[in-house]
C-alpha positions as CSV (number, residue, x, y, z in Angstrom):
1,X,-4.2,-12.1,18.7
2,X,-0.5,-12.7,19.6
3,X,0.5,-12.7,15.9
4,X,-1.3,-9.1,15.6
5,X,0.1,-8.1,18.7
6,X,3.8,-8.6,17.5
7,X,3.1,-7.6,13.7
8,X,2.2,-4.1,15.4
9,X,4.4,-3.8,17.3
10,X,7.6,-5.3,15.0
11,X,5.4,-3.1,11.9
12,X,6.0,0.6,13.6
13,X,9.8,-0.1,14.1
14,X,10.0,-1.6,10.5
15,X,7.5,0.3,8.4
16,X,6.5,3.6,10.3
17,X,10.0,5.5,9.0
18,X,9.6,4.1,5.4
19,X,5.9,5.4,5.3
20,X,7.3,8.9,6.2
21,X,8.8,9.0,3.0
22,X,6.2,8.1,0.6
23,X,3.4,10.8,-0.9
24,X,0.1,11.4,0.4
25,X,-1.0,9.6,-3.1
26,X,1.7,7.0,-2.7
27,X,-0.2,6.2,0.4
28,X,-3.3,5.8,-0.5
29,X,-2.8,3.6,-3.2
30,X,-0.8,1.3,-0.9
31,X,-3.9,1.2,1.8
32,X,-6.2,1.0,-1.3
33,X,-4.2,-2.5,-2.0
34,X,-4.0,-3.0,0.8
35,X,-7.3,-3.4,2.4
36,X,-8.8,-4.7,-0.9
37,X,-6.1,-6.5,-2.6
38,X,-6.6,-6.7,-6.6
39,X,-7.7,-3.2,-6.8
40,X,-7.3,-2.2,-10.3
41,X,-5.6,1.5,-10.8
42,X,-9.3,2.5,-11.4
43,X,-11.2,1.3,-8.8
44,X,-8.4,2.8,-6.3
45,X,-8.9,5.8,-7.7
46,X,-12.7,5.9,-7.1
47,X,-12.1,4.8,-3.8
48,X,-9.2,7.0,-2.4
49,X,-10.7,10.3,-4.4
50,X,-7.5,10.6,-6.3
51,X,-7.0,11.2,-9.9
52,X,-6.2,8.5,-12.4
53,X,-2.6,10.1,-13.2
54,X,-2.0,10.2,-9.5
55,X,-3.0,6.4,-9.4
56,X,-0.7,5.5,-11.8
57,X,2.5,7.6,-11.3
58,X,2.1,6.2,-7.7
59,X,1.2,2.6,-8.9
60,X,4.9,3.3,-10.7
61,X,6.9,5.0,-8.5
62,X,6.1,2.3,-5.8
63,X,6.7,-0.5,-8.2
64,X,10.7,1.3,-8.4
65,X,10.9,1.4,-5.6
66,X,10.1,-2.3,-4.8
67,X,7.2,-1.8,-2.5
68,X,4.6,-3.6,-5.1
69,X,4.7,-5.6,-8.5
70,X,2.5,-5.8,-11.5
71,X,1.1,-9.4,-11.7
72,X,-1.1,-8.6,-14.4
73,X,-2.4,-6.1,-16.6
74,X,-4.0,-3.7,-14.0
75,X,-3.6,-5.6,-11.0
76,X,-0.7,-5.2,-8.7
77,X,0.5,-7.0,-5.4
78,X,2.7,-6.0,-2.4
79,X,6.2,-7.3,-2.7
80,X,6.3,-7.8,1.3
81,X,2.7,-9.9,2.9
82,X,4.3,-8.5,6.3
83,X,3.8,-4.7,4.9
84,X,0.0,-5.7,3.2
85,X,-0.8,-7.1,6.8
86,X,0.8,-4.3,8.8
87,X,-1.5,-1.9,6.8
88,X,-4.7,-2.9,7.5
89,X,-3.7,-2.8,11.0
90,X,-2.5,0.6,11.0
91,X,-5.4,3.2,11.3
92,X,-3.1,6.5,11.3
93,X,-2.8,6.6,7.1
C-alpha cells in the first residue's frame, strides 16, 4: 500500500506533464500496454476502438520517442516499469 501510495504520488509530478503531450491515440496504446502487457498492435486496436494505422503510427512515434521498445515482432514493452505501473494506477486517461 505504501509503495502505491508513493508511486502516485512521485507518478503525477513525474509522468502527469509528459502525458499532456502525447495524442489521444498515443494514449491509448500506452494504457492498452499497459494494463495488458504483450498486447499485439491488433489486439490494442480491438480494444481501445482505434484504427490499425493509428495503432501503429502510435506504436512508432512512442518507440522515438523512447517511451516503449519492440521486443519482438508485434509485441512491445515500456522502456520505464515505473511508467507501466503508474498507468494502471491512474484512472483519468
Amino acid at each position: 500500500e505504501v509503495i502505491k501510495t508513493v508511486l502516485r504520488k512521485e507518478g503525477e509530478q513525474l509522468f502527469k506533464e509528459f502525458i499532456a503531450n502525447l495524442s489521444p491515440s498515443e494514449i491509448k496504446v500506452i494504457k492498452g500496454l499497459a494494463t495488458s502487457p504483450g498486447l499485439s498492435p491488433i489486439e490494442i486496436s480491438r480494444r481501445e476502438f482505434i484504427g490499425d494505422n493509428s495503432v501503429n503510427t502510435s506504436l512508432n512515434l512512442l518507440g522515438k520517442k523512447g517511451i516503449i521498445k519492440k521486443i519482438e515482432r508485434g509485441k512491445y514493452e515500456f522502456t520505464d516499469n515505473m511508467f507501466s505501473e503508474w498507468l494502471k494506477s491512474y484512472n483519468s486517461l
